[in-house]
C-alpha positions in Angstrom: 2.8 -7.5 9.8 4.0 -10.5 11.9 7.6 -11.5 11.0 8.9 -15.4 11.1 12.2 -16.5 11.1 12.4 -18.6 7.6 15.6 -17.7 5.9 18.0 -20.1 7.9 15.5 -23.1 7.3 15.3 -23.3 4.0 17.8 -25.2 1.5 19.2 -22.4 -0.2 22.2 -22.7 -2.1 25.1 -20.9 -0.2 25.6 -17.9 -3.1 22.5 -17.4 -2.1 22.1 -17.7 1.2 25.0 -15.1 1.3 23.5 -12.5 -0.8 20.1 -12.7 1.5 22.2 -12.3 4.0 24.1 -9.7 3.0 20.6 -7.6 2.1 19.8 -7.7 5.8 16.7 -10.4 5.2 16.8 -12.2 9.0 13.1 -12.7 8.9 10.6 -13.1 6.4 7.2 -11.5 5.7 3.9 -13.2 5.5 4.1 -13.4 2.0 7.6 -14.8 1.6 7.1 -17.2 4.6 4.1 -18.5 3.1 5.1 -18.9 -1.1 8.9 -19.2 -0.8 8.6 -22.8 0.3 5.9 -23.4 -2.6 8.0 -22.4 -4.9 11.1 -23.9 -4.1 9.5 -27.2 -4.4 8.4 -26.1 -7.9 4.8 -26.0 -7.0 2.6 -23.1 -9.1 1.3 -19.9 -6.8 -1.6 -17.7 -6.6 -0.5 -14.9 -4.3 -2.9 -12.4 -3.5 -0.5 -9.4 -1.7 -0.7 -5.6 -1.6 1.8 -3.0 -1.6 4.9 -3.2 0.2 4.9 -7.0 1.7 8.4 -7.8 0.4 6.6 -10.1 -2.3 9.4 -9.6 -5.0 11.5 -11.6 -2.5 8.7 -14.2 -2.1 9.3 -15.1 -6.0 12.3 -14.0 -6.6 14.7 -15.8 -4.8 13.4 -18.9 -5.9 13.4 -17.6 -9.7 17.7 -17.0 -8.8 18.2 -20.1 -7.4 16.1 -22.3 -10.1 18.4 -20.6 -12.7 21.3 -22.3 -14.4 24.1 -20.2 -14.7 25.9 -21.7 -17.2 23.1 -21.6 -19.2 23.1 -18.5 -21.4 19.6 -18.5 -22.4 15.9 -17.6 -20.8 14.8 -19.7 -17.8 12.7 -17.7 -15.6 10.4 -14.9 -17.2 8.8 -11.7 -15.1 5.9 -9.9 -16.7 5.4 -6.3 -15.6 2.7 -3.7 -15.6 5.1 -0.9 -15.8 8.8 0.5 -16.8 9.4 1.2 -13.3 8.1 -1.9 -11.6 10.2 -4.3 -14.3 13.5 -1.9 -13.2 12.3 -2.4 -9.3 12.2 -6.0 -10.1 15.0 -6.2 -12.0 17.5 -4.8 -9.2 16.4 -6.9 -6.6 16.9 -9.5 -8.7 20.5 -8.7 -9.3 20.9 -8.2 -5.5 19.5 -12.0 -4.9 22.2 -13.6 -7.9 25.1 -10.9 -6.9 27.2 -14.5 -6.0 25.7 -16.9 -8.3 27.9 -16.8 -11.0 26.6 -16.7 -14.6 23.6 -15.3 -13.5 22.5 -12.9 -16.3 19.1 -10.5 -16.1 17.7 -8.5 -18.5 15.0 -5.8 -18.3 12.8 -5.0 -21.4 10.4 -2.1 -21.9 8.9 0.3 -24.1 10.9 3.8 -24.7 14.1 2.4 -24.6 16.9 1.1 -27.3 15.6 -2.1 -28.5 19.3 -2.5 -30.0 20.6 -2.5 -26.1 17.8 -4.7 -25.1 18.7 -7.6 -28.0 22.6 -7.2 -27.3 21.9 -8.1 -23.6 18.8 -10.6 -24.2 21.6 -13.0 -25.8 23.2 -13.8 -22.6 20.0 -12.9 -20.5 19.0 -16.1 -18.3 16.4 -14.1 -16.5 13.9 -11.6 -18.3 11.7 -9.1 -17.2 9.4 -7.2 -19.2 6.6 -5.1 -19.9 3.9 -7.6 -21.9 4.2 -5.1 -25.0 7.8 -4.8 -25.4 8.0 -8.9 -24.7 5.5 -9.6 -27.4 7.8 -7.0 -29.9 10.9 -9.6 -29.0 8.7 -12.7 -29.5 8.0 -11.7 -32.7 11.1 -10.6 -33.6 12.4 -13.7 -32.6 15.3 -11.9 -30.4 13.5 -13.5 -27.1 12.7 -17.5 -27.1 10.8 -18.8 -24.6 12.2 -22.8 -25.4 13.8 -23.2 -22.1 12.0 -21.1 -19.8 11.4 -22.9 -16.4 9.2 -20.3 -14.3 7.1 -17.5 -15.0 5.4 -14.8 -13.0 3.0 -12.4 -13.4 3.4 -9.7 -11.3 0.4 -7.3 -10.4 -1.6 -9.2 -12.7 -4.7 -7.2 -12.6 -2.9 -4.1 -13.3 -1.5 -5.8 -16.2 -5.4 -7.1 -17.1 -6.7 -3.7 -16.7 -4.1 -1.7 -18.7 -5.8 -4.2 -22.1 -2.6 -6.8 -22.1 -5.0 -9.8 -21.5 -4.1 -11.2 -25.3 -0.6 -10.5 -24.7 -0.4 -12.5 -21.2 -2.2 -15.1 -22.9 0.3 -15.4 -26.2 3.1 -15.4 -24.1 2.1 -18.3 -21.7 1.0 -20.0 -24.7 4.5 -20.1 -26.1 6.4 -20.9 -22.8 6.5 -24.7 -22.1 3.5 -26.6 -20.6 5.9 -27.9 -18.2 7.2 -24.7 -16.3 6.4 -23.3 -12.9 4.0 -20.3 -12.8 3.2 -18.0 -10.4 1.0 -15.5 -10.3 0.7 -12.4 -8.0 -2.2 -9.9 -7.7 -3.5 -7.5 -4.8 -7.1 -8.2 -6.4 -9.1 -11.4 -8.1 -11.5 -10.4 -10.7 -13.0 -12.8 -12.7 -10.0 -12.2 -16.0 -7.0 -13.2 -13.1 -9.2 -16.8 -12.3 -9.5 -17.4 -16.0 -5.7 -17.1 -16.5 -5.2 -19.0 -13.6 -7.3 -21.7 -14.6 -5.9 -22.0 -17.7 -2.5 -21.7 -17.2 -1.3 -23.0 -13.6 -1.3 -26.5 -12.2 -3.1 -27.4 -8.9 -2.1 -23.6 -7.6 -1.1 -23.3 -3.9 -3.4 -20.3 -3.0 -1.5 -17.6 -0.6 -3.4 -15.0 0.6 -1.9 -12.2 2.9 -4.5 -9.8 2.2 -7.4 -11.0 4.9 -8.1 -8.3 8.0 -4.4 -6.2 7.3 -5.5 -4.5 4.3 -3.5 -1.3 6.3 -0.5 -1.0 8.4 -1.0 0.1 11.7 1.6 2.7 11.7 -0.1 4.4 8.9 -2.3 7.4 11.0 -5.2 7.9 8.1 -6.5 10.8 7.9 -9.4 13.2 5.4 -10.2 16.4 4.9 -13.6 18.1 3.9 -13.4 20.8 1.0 -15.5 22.5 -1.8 -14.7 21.0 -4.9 -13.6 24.4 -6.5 -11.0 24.9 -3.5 -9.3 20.9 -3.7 -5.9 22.7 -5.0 -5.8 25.3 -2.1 -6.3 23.1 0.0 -3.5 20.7 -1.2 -1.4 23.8 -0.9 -1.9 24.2 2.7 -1.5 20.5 3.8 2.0 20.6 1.9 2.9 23.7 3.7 1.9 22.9 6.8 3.2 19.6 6.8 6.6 20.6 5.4 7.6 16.8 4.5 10.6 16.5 2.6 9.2 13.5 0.2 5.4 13.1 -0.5 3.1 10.9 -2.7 0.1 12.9 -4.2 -2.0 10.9 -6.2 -4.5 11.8 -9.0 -6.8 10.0 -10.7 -5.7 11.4 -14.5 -3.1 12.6 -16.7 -4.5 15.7 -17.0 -4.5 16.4 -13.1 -1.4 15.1 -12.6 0.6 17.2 -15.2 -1.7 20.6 -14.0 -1.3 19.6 -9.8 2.2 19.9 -10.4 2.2 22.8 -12.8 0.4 24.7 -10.1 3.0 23.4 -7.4 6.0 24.4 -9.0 4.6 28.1 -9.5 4.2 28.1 -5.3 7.8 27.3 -5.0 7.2 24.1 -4.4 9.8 21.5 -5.6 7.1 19.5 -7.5 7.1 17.1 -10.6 4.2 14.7 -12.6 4.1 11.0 -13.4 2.3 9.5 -15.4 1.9 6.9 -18.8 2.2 9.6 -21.4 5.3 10.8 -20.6 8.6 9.1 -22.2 10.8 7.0 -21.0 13.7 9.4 -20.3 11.5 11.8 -18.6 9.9 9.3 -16.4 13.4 8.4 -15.4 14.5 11.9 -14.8 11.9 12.3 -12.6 12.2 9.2 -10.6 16.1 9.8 -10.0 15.0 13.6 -8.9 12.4 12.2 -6.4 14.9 9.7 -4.8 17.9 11.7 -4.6 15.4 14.7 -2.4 16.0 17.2 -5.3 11.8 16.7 -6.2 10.1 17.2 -3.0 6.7 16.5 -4.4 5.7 14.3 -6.4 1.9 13.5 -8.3 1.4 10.3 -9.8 -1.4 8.3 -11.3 -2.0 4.5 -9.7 -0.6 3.0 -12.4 2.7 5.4 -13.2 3.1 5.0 -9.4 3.7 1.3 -9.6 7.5 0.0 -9.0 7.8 3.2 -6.6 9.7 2.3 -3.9 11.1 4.5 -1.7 11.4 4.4 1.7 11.4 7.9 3.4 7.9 9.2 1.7 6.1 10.5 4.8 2.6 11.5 3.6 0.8 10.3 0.8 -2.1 12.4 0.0 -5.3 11.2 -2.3 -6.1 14.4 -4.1 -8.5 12.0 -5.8 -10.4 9.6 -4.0 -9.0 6.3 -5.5 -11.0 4.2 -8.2 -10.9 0.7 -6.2 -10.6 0.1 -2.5 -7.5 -1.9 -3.3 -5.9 1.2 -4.7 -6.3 2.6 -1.6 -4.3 0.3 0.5 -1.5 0.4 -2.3 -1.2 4.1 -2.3 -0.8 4.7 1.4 1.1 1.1 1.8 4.0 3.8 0.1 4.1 5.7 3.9 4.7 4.2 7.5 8.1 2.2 5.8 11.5 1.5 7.1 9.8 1.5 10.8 8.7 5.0 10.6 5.4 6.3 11.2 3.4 7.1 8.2 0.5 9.8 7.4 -2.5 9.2 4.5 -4.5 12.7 4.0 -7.9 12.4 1.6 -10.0 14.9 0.3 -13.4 14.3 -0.2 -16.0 17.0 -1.4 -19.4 15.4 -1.3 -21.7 14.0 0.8 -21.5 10.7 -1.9 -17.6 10.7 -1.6 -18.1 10.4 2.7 -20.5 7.4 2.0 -17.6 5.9 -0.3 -14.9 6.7 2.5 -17.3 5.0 5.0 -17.6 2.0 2.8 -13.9 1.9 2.6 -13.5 1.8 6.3 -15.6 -1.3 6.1 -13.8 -2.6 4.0 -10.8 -1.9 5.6 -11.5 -2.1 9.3 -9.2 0.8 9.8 -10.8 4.5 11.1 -10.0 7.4 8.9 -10.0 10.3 11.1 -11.5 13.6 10.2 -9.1 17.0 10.5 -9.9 20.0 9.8 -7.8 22.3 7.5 -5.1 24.6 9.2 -6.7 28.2 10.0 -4.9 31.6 9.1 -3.5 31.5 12.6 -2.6 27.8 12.1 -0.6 28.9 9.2 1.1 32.3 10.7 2.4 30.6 14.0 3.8 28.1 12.2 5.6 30.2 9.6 7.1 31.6 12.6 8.3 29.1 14.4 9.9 27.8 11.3 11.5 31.5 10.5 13.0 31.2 14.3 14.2 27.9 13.8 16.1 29.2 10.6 17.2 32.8 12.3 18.7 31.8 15.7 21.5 29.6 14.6 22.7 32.7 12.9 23.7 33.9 16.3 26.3 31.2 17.1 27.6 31.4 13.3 27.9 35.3 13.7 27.0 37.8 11.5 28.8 39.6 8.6 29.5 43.3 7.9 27.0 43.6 5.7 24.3 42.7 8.4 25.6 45.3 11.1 26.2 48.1 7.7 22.6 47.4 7.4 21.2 47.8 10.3 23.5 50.6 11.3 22.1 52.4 7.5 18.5 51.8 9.0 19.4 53.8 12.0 21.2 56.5 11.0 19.5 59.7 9.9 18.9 59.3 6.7 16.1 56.7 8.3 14.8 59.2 10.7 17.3 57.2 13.2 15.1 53.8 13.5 14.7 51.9 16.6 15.9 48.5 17.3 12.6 47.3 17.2 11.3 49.3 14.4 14.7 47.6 12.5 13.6 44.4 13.5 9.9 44.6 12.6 11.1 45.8 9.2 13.6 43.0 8.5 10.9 40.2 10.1 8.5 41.2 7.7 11.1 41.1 4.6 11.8 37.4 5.9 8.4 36.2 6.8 6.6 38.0 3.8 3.2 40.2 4.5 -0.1 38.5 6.7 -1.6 38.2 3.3 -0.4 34.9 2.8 -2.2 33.5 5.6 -5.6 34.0 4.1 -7.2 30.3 3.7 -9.9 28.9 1.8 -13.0 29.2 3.9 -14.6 25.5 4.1 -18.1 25.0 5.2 -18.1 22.9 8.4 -19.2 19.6 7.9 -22.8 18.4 8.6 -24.2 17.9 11.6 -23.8 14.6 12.9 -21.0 13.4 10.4 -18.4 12.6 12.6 -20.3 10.9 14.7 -21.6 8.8 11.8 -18.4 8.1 10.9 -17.3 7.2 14.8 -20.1 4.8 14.9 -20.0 3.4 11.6 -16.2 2.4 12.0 -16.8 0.9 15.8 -19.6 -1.4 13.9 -17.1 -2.2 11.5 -14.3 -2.9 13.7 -16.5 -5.3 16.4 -17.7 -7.1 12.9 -14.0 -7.9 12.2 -12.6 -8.5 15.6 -15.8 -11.1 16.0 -15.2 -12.9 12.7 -10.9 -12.5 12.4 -11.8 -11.4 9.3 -11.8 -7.8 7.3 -15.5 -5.9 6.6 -17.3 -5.4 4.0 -16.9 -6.6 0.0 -14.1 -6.1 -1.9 -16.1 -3.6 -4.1 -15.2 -0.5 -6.7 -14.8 3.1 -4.4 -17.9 3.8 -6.7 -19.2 6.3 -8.8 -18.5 9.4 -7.1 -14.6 8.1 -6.9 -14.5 7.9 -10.6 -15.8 11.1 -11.0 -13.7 12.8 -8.5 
């Protein structure tokens, strides 16, 4: 993504100037470099972004600095698909207003104490919500919408497609004609150009999404397997990858909650994500999974929105993804903080490798195929890992219950054991039996596929390098996705 100096050109008041400052923003994204001057001059936005282009910055420092702090009621209103996107929000909005004085925001949501939320909604200036629990405080008439200045929708075609169409519509219809609105979505179905037409004035279109759809430093990746052996071969990617923090991704509740099940009974430090689960729980997960103490962690699309952390270093698509856009926001979760990223896919049909070859199209991007790690694979790298672990033991030095051991094993009453016999013994104890190297067997992919696949991206790539532009439609992954 090409970065351009922006933040010391534009009139920002000096609170917060500082705080932008302070955050470490010297240069701006595409996104922010494009809308932030829109919005400043009070213009209405259509920004059509994906995952992890910094556009919470692009709207919300000018929501903090359109905001009177002496005012202790509502001026700038964020809608939210999800819990954890509106908290996301909501804390890099208090980072933007940390020395603007007065500034006051408050985060609304299903699950949680609506007594808390009313108590903090009095002196709130700034509001961000979920469009259910906003439409509980409309009615209740804790949450007035008289003096409201701007309002975004974020991910508004997540919000569409989760059935909050009326509410979106309810609530713009009670904020005042003569507001700022911006709207942000990573798709534009036909529902996100009705609410725009209806709702903003003479929209500044911004549109980051053209021939980037993925980072470069994101190496994608997919993996051939029989249906039946998907959650083996999960297992063996995690263990042979051995990343500290990874994205799975499922496409239902169901999956998510038995994927994790299954992980946890490996040893694996797994945990689920997904809408049915409450509001503490969700929580508790998301603390575990940023603090390192959840290793793993399966989510669906929409439970995964708001996620942002920066040291995931694999995301893999258990499920091939229901849209090509959700794609590009899953694996946008990898590759951050200037680290290389790693996408893995299984596919398990000859219908789901025409769907990945569409999505290279559409992309312009080559998914690489790999083949799953072997028995061998596996065992060598067990013990590399069990040597890496062992030899530092030397320089710490060993206890007297190591060397009573070993003497124990050589003594008599062992038929006076070796050294290497000892060894053998205790290598085996630390390792575990061969056993555990026994892989799924996977049928090798059919003739020719690669090479399909090689000259189907090359097509795809000349097409976009010719016309600057990304290949392809911006199409559904297709049937065999949703049924995946």
């Amino acid at each position: 993504m090409s970065q351009i100096s922006l933040f010391d050109s534009l009139s920002l008041s000096p609170q917060l100037s500082r705080a932008v400052s302070e955050i470490g923003y010297t240069q701006a994204t595409d996104i922010q470099a494009q809308a932030i001057p829109y919005l400043l001059e009070g213009r209405d936005v259509i920004g059509r972004s994906s995952t992890g282009t910094g556009k919470t910055a692009a709207f919300g420092i000018p929501a903090v600095e359109c905001v009177d702090g002496g005012m202790k009621r509502p001026q700038v209103l964020v809608l939210s698909p999800t819990r954890e996107l509106a908290m996301q929000i909501a804390l890099e909005m208090q980072k933007f207003a940390k020395y603007k004085e007065g500034i006051c925001v408050a985060t609304v949501y299903g699950g949680a104490s609506m007594t808390d939320q009313i108590r903090i909604l009095k002196r709130a200036n700034i509001v961000i919500g979920t469009p259910g629990r906003l439409m509980d405080h409309l009615r209740r008439k804790t949450l007035k919408l008289n003096d409201i200045k701007m309002v975004v929708l974020d991910e508004a075609d997540e919000m569409l497609s989760m059935g909050f169409v009326e509410d979106i519509q309810t609530i713009l219809m009670q904020a005042p004609s003569e507001r700022q609105t911006v709207l942000f979505s990573a798709t534009m179905p036909p529902a996100i150009l009705s609410i725009a037409r209806q709702f903003l004035s003479d929209p500044q279109m911004v549109d980051v999404m053209e021939g980037q759809e993925v980072q470069a430093d994101i190496e994608q990746t997919y993996y051939y397997v029989p249906r039946a052996k998907k959650q083996e071969a999960l297992s063996l990617l995690l263990q042979q990858g051995g990343a500290r923090r990874a994205l799975v991704f499922c496409n239902t509740k169901s999956m998510v909650d038995e994927l994790a099940a299954t992980l946890r009974r490996q040893g694996i430090r797994a945990a689920g994500l997904h809408g049915d689960m409450t509001q503490t729980l969700r929580t508790q997960v998301m603390k575990g999974f940023r603090s390192g103490s959840t290793q793993i962690l399966v989510a669906t699309d929409v439970a995964a929105r708001g996620i942002d952390v920066s040291e995931i270093e694999v995301v893999i698509n258990f499920d091939l993804p229901q849209s090509f856009e959700y794609y590009v926001h899953r694996i946008g979760r990898t590759g951050r903080a200037g680290k290389r990223g790693l996408s893995q896919t299984l596919i398990t049909d000859s219908g789901q490798a025409a769907t990945l070859r569409r999505l290279m199209r559409f992309t312009g991007s080559e998914i690489a195929e790999r083949r799953l790690p072997t028995g061998k694979d596996m065992m060598k790298h067990a013990v590399a890992k069990a040597a890496d672990e062992t030899l530092p033991l030397l320089e710490q030095g060993t206890g007297k219950a190591a060397r009573m051991l070993v003497n124990r094993l050589k003594g008599d009453e062992y038929s006076g054991l070796d050294a290497e016999q000892v060894a053998l013994i205790l290598a085996e104890k630390l390792i575990g039996g061969d056993s555990q190297f026994q892989t799924l067997a996977v049928p090798e992919t059919r003739g020719g596929s690669r090479q399909n696949f090689r000259n189907d991206y090359s097509g795809a790539a000349r097409r976009a390098k010719r016309t600057g532009r990304r290949s392809g439609p911006v199409t559904s992954a297709g049937r065999s996705a949703k049924h995946s």
